[in-house]
N, C-alpha and C positions, 0 to 999 in steps of 0.2 A: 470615566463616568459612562456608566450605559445608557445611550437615547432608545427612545420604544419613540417608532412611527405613528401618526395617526391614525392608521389601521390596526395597528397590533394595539394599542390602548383601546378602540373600540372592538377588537375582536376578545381581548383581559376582560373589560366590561361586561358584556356579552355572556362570558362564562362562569363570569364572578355572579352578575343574576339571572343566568340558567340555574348552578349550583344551592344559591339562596332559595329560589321558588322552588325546586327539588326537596331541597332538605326541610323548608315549611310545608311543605305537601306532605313527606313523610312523615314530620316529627306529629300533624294534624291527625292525621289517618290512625295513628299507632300510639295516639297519650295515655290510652289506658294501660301498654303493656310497655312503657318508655324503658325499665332498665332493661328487658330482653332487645328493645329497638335501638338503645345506645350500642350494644353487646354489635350488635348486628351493623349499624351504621361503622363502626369500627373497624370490623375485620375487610369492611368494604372499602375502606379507607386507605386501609393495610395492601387489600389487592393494587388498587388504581396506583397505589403510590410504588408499586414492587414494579405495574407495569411503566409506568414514566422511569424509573430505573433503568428499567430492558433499557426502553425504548433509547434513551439517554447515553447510556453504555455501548449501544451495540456495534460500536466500530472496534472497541477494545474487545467483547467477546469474540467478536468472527474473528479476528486476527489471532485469537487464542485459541482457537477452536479447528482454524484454519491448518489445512496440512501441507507441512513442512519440506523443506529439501530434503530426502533421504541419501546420504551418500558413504558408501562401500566402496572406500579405497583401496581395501587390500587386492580386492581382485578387480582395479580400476576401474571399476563400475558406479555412475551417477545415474540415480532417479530424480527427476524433477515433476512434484503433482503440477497438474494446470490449475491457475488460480482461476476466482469464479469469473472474472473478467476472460476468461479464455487464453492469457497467456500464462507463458513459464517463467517464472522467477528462479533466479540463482546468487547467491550470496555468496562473494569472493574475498577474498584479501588482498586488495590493493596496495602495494607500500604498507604492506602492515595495519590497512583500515580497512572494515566492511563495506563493503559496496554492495549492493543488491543491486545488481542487471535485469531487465527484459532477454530473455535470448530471443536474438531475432536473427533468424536462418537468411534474410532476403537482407541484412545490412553486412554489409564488405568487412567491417572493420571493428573494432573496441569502440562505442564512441561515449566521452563520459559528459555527462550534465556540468556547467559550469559549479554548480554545489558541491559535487562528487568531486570535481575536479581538483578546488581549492580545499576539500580534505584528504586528499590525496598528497598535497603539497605542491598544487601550482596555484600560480594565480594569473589568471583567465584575462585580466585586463593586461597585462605585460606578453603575451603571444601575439605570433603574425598570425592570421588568417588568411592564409594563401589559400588554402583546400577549398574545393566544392564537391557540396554532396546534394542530389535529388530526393527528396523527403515527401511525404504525402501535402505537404503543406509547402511543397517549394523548392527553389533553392538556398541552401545557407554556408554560409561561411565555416571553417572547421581548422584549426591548430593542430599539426601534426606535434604530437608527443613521444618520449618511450617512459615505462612503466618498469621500472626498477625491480619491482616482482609480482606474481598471479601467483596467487593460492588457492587449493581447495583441497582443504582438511590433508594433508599431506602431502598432495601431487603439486607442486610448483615450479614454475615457469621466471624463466629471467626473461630484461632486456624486451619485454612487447612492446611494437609498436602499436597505437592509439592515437585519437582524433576528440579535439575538447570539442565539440560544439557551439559555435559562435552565438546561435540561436535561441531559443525558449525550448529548450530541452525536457520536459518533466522528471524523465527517469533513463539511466544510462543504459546503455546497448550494448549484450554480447553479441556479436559477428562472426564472419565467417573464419576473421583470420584467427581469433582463436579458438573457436567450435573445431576449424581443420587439424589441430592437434588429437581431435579423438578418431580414434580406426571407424567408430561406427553414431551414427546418430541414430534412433529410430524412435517413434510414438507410437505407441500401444495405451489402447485404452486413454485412461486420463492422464497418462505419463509420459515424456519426454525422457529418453535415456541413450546416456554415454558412455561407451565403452573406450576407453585410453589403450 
């Protein structure tokens, strides 16, 4: 059941008769010419509600609208755009599931989110946490793993070692020990690109 705060009922209120004293204003001003003013209150209707759509929407549009990992295996070559957050996304095949990584050039290691983890086929409460890693938020505990296999769109890798994250993890980390399988990393422009 959905509760509405004290605020959000008087903020509903609020716009429910702003809206009312609007549309009596209008319908007052305009009764001589009311089927052209319905015609007209309509398509204005039609707008507001097309824009509360957007608005409503707009995490599934930019995601659709958003540019993709571009990757050209033949000639070992990966593009990654920068998302608008500033960093670079990369979507692997872990054990045969998607994982979508941060590459992050300044972390040592694989290190996977306890979510990612347990779709990957571990589970996160059954691991020692012996490992420590320094994170912008600390020190945190980390479960050495290996990673049965790394894909990307043809290129894969057996046997990675990786680190679950003991922590609050948001989104898992590509590192150096697998970034240092490519000959070359460079950024140009908005892109991040790997040459194998």
């Amino acid at each position: 059941m959905l509760l509405m705060s004290n605020i959000e009922i008087g903020n509903l209120a609020y716009l429910v008769l702003l809206t009312a004293a609007v549309g009596f204003w209008f319908f007052v001003s305009n009764r001589n010419s009311l089927g052209k003013t319905l015609q007209q209150a309509v398509i204005w209707g039609l707008i507001i509600l097309g824009m509360i759509a957007v608005v409503g929407l707009w995490d599934d549009i930019r995601s659709t609208v958003r540019p993709t990992q571009a990757v050209f295996s033949d000639a070992g070559r990966i593009e990654i755009p920068r998302g608008q957050d500033g960093h670079y996304r990369l979507t692997l095949e872990v054990n045969n599931t998607p994982v979508t990584f941060i590459v992050d050039t300044g972390a040592s290691d694989i290190v996977l989110s306890k979510q990612d983890a347990r779709r990957v086929g571990f589970n996160p409460d059954d691991l020692p946490y012996y490992g420590r890693a320094m994170t912008a938020n600390g020190e945190v505990r980390t479960a050495p793993v290996r990673l049965e296999s790394v894909s990307l769109d043809g290129i894969q890798d057996r046997n990675i070692a990786a680190r679950i994250n003991g922590g609050e993890l948001q989104q898992s980390l590509l590192g150096m020990s697998y970034l240092q399988r490519y000959e070359q990393i460079t950024i140009a422009g908005n892109r991040m690109i790997l040459i194998r």
